[in-house]
C-alpha positions as CSV (number, residue, x, y, z in Angstrom):
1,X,6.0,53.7,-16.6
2,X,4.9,52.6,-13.3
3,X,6.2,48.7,-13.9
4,X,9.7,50.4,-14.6
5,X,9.0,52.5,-11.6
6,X,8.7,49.3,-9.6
7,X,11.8,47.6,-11.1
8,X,13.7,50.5,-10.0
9,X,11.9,50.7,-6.0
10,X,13.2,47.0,-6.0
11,X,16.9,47.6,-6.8
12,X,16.5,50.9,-4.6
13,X,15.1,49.0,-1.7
14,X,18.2,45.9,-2.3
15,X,20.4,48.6,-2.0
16,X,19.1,50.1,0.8
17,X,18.9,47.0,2.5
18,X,22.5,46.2,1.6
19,X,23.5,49.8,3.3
20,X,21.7,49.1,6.4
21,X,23.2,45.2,6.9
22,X,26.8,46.9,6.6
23,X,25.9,49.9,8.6
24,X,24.8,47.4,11.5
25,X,27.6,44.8,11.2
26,X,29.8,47.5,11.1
27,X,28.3,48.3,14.8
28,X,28.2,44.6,15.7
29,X,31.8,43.5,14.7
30,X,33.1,46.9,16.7
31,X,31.4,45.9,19.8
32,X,31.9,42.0,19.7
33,X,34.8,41.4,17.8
34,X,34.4,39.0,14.8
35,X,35.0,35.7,16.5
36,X,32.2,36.5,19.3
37,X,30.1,37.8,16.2
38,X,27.4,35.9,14.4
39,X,24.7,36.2,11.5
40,X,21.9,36.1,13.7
41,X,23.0,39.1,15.9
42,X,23.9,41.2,12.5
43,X,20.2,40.0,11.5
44,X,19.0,40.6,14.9
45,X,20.7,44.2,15.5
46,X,19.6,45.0,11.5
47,X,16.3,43.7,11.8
48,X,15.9,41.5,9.1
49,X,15.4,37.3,8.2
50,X,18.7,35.1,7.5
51,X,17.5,34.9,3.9
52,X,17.8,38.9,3.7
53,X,21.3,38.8,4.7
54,X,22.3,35.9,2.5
55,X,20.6,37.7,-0.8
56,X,23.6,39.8,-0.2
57,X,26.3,38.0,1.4
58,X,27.4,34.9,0.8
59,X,28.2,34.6,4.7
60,X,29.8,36.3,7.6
61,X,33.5,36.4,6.2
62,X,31.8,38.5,3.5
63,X,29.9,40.8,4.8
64,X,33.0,41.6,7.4
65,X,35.0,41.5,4.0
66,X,32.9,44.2,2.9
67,X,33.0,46.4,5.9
68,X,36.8,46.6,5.9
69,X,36.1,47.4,2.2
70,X,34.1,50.6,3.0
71,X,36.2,51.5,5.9
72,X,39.3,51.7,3.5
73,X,37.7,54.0,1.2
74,X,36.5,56.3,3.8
75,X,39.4,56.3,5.6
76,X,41.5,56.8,1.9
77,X,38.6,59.9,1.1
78,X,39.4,61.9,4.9
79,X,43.2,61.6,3.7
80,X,42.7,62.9,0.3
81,X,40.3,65.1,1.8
82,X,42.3,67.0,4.2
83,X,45.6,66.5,1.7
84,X,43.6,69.0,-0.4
85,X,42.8,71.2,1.7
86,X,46.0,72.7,2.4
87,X,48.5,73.7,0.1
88,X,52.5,73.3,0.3
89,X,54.1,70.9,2.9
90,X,51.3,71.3,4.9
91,X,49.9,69.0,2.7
92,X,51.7,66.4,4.1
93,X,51.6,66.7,7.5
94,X,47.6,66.8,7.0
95,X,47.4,63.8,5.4
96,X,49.2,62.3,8.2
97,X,47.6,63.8,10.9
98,X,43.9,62.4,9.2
99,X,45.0,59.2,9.3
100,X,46.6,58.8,12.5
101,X,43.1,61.0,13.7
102,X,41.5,57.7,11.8
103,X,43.2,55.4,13.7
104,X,41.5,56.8,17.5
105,X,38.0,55.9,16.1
106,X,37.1,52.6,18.1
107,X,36.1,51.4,14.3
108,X,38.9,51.6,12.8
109,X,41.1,49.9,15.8
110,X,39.1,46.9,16.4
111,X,38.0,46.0,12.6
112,X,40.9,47.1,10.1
113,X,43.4,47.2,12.6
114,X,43.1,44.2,14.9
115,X,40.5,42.6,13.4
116,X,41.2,42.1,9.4
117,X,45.0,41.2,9.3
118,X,44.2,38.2,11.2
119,X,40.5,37.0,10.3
120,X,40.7,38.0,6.3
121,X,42.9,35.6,4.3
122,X,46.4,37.5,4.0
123,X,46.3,37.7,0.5
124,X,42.7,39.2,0.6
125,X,43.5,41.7,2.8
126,X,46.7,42.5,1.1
127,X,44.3,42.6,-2.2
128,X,42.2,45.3,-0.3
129,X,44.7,47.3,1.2
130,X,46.9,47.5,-2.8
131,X,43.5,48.7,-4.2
132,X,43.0,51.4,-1.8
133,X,46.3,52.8,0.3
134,X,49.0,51.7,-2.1
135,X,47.4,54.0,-4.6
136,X,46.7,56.6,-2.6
137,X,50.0,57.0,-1.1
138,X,51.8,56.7,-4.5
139,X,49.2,59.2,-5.6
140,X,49.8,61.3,-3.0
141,X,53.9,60.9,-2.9
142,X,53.6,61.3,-6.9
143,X,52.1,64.9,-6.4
144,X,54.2,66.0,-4.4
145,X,57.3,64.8,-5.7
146,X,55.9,66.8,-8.8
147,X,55.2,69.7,-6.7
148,X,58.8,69.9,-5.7
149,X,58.0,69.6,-1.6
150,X,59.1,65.9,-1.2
151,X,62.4,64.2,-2.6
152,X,62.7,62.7,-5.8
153,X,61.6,59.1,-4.4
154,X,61.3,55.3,-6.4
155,X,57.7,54.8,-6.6
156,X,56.0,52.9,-6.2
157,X,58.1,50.8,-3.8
158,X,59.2,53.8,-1.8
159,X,54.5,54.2,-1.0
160,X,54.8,50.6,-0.2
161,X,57.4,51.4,2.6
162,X,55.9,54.5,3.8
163,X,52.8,53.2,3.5
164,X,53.9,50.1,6.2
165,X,55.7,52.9,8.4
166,X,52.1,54.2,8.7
167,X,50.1,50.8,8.9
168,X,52.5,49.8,12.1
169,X,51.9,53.5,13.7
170,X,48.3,52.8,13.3
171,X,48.5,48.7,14.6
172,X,50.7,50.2,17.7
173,X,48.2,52.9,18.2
174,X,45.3,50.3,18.4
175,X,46.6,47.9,20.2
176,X,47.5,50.3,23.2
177,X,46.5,50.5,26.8
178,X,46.3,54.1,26.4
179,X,45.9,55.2,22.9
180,X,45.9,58.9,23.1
181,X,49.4,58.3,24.4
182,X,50.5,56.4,21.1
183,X,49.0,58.5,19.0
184,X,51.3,61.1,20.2
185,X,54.4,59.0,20.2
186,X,53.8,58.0,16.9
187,X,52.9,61.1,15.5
188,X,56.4,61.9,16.7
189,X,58.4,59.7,14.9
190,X,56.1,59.8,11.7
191,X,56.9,63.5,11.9
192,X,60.5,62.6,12.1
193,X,60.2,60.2,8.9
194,X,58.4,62.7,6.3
195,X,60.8,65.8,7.6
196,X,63.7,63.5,5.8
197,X,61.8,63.0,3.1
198,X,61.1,66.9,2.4
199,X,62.7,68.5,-0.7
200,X,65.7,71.0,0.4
């Protein structure tokens, strides 16, 4: 019992570990950018050897890789999430609101707006964003298609083109002087966009 206990401490504490590097880097690429970003200030900010980082990543392309990774699936959950929690075509408008709400966080402008188009190879960052948003869109579309609130639409090429609508909103949102102000503008138009896509 207790060696089994210490097997599972060990993959406890890797995982922990791995948590805290991605929780720091996360911090580090937001601040720096990931061009003026290196190993040693992750390891320095996270407080840990070389050799710790590079038991789990293979270098500094991956562990950004994987921090674009979690922001996806957060920012996918807080869609879903608030989807959910309404009912009706308010559904919609909730969904879009998180994610345009998502794209004010200083996170989520300089890493998966700014940062990963560019420094992630284009196919893997179209990989990511297929895995995560294209699904969630078509889910989401899907439902409410089925619902009876949105048109009859071709999925899932009709997500993929909604989905880019809202991935240019967000890039024109982060790459503002003022960024409130785009949020609103584009919040406009978006709203524009779903009403014609709103069953009669």
């Amino acid at each position: 019992m207790p060696k089994q206990r210490t097997v599972k401490s060990r993959v406890e504490q890797k995982a922990v570990t791995r948590e805290g590097l991605l929780r720091v880097a996360r911090k580090v690429f937001t601040k720096y950018g990931y061009a003026e970003t290196s190993v040693a200030d992750i390891c320095r900010a996270a407080r840990v050897t070389h050799g710790a980082l590079y038991h789990h990543f293979a270098g500094k392309i991956d562990i950004f890789s994987a921090v674009v990774s979690e922001i996806f699936t957060t920012l996918a959950a807080a869609i879903q999430s608030a989807a959910d929690a309404e009912t009706g075509w308010a559904q919609v408008e909730a969904a879009a609101r998180a994610y345009l709400n998502a794209c004010m966080d200083p996170t989520v402008q300089v890493i998966l707006l700014r940062e990963a188009p560019t420094v992630l190879a284009q196919t893997e960052f179209k990989e990511a964003d297929a895995t995560v948003n294209e699904p969630l869109v078509a889910g989401l579309m899907r439902r409410w298609i089925e619902m009876g609130i949105m048109r009859p639409l071709p999925l899932p090429d009709a997500a993929r083109i909604l989905g880019g609508a809202f991935a240019e909103a967000g890039a024109a949102i982060a790459t503002a002087k003022d960024s409130a102000k785009a949020r609103a503008e584009a919040e406009a138009v978006i709203h524009l966009l779903l009403a014609g896509l709103k069953a009669e």
